[in-house]
N, C-alpha and C positions, 0 to 999 in steps of 0.2 A: 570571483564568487562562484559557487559550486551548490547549486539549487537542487540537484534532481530531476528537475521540470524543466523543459525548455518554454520559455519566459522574454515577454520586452518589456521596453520602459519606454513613457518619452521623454524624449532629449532634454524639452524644451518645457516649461511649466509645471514642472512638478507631478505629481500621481505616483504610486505604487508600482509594485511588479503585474504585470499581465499575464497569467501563463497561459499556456496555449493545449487548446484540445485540437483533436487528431486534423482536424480541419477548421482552418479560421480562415472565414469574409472580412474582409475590409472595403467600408463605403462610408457613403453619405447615408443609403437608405437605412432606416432604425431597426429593419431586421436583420443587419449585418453584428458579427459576433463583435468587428471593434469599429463602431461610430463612428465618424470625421465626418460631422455636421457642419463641414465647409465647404463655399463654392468651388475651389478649384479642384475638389474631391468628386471622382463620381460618382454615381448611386453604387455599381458594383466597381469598383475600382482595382484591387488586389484579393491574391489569398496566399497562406500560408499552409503549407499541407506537410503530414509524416507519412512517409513513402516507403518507411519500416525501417532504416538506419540512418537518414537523417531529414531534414526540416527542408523544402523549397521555397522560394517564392515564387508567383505568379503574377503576372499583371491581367487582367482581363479586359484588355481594349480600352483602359481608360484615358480619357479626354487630354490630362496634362501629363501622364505617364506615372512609373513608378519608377523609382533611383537607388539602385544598390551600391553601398559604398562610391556615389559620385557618379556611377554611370548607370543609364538610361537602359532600362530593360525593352524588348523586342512584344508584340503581342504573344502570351500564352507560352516564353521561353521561361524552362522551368534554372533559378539560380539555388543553389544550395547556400546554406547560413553555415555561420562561422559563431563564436562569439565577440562580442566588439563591432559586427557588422553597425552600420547605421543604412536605415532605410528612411525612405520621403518619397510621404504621399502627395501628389497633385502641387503642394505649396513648398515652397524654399524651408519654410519653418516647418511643416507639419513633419518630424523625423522622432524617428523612435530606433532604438539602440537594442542588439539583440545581447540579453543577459546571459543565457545558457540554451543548448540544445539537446539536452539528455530527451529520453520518450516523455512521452507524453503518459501520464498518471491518471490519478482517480480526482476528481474537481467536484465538489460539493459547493453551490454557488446560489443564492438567496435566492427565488424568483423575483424579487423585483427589484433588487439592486443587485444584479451580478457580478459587478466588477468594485464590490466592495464587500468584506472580510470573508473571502472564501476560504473553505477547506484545499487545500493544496497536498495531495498523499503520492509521492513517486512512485511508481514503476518498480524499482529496486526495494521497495518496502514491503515486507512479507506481512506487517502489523503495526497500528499506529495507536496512539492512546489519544483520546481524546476528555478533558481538553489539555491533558499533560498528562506526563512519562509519570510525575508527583500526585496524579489523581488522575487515574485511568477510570473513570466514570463509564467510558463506551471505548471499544478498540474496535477499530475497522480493520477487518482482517481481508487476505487475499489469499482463496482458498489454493488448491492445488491443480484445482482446473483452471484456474485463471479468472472465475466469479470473483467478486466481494460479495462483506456480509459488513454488516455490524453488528459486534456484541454487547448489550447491555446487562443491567445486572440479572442474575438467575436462568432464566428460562427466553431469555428476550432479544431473540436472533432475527435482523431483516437482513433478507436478501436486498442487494444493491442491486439496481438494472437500470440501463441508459433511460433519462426521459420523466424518472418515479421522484416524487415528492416525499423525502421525508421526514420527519422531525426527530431533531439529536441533539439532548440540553436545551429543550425549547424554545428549538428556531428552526423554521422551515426549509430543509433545501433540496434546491433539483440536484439530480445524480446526472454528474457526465463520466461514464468510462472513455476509457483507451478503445480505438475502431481495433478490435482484436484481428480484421483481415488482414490488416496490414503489419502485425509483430512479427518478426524475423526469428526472436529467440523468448525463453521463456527464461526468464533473470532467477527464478525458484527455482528450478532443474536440476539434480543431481549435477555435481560437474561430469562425474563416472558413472557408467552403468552398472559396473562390477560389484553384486552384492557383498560380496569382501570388504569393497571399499566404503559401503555405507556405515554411520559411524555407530558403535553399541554403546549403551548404557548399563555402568555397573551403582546400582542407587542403595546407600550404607545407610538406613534408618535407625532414629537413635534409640537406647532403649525407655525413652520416654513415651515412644509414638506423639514426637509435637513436630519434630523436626528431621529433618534429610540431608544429606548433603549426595552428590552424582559426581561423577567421574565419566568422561566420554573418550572413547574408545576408535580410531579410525586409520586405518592401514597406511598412511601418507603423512600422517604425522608424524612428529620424530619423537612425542612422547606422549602419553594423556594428559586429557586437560581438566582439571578439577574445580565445582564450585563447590564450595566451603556450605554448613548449613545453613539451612535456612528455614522458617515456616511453610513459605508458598512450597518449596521442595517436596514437605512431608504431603503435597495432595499431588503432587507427579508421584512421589511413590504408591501414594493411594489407589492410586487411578490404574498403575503399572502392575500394582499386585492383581487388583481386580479385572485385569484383560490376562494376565499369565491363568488366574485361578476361570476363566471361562473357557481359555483356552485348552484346557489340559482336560474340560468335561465335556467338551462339543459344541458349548453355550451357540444355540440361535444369535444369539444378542449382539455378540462379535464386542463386547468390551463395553458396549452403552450402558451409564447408568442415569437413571431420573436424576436430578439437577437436584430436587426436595430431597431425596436421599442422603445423596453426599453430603449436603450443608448440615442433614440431622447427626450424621455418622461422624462430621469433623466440627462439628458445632461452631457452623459461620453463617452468615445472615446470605443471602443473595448477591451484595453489594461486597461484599470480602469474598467471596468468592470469583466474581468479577478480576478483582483485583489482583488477586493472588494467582488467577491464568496469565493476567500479564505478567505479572513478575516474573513466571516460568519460563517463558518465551521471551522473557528480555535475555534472563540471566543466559538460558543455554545461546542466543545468538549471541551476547558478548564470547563464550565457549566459541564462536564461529560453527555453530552446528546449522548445515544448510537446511534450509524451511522449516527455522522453529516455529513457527506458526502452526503447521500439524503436529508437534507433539502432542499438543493439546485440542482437541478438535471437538465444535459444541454446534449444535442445530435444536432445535425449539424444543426446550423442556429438557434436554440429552447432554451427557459430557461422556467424554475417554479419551483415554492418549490416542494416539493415530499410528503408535509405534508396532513396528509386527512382535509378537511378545517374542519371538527370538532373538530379539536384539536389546532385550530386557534381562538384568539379573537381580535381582533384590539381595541384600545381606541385611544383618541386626550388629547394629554396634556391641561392643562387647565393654 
């Protein structure tokens, strides 16, 4: 099984997946991230920590010990996780089994029941739909700094930040990021630095102006790679004429347009426009175009591609 997140279970009773933020407490006491409200458990007993390329454990002086795959760890000797590891706390029974150790991601988790129906968004995820790919209502996206945000319909961008409560499909949750001190690599990152190698956009708009279809362009493939038209397409072409057509008069603007704009000019509500951003940044990542998530790039009230307009060509179907 192949999560994304690196994640436990317990062995022994049932419950769901755990996943793990950049550092998890394990005890007895209730301010600990995972519980074991059991006597042979001590108040601080273990921790699990990301150390920037893989997962440790820790035992922290506890009473009956902690047990990696059968043997008995040292105070404060850091073990590296595997998948399949089995660990046990304090008790014969109290074990839990490690699922996956990909990084650690973005965790949206209830305040007052945390370890039940959390948001779980990997690491290697440049954009998610929430509550599904079938009705992207909110996408959480991951900017190019390495922020999140969530986008809602229209004009309705929050920033994500460790610690902040916020409400998405009207339910409350806390924000836990990834401890960015400790990333090794940045999984969005051009593979190449070689502007050559970044990929260009040649976009055939039909001559109805309803629909688009692109074609992507990048020096390491062995041929381009084309999506077929589509609606959402014709508002990446939109978007692309109108950062070429700023571009080419000096525009301050740098490609931003009002959000109310667009929606009057391509006559969509707020909520279809939402939508039709994901679809863009679905389709061209199935194209394997790295960080399609900025193609499209929106902040409060604002939308435009994120593309440099020279890597942009417009054509009119004929």
């Amino acid at each position: 099984m192949v999560l994304g997140l690196g994640c436990l279970q317990r062995k022994h009773g049932g419950g769901g997946l755990l996943f793990l933020r950049s550092y998890m407490s394990i005890g007895r006491w209730e301010g600990s991230h995972i519980v074991i409200p059991r006597s042979g458990v001590s108040q601080q007993h273990a921790s699990i920590q990301w150390v920037g390329s893989h997962w440790i454990l820790r035992d922290l002086g506890s009473r009956n010990g902690t047990v990696h795959n059968g043997a008995r760890l040292e105070i404060a000797e850091p073990r590296t996780l595997a998948p399949g590891d089995e660990l046990a706390f304090g008790e014969r029974d109290e074990v839990w089994r490690v699922v996956d150790v990909d990084p650690p991601g973005l965790l949206l988790v209830q305040p007052e029941s945390p370890h039940e129906d959390a948001i779980h968004i990997a690491a290697s995820e440049a954009f998610f739909p929430l509550p599904s790919r079938d009705d992207p209502r909110i996408t959480i996206v991951r900017n190019a700094d390495g922020t999140w945000c969530a986008e809602g319909a229209g004009d309705d961008v929050v920033q994500l930040a460790t610690g902040a409560v916020v409400s998405i499909l009207d339910r409350r949750y806390e924000v836990v990021l990834p401890d960015r001190t400790v990333e090794t690599s940045d999984p969005h990152a051009p593979i190449v630095d070689d502007d050559a190698e970044l990929p260009r956009f040649e976009i055939e708009v039909a001559s109805d102006e309803e629909t688009a279809a692109v074609t992507v362009f990048v020096g390491g493939w062995d041929q381009p790679r084309r999506a077929k038209e589509s609606v959402p397409l014709y508002l990446f072409a939109y978007l692309a004429r109108c950062r070429r057509e700023h571009a080419a008069v000096g525009s301050s603007t740098d490609g931003w347009l009002e959000i109310e704009a667009v929606c009057r000019a391509l006559g969509l509500t707020r909520e279809q426009l939402g939508v039709q951003v994901f679809r863009v940044r679905e389709t061209l990542r199935e194209l394997d175009v790295q960080d399609a998530a900025s193609v499209i790039e929106r902040r409060k009230g604002w939308i435009r591609t994120g593309l440099d307009p020279a890597r942009l060509k417009l054509l009119r179907s004929t």
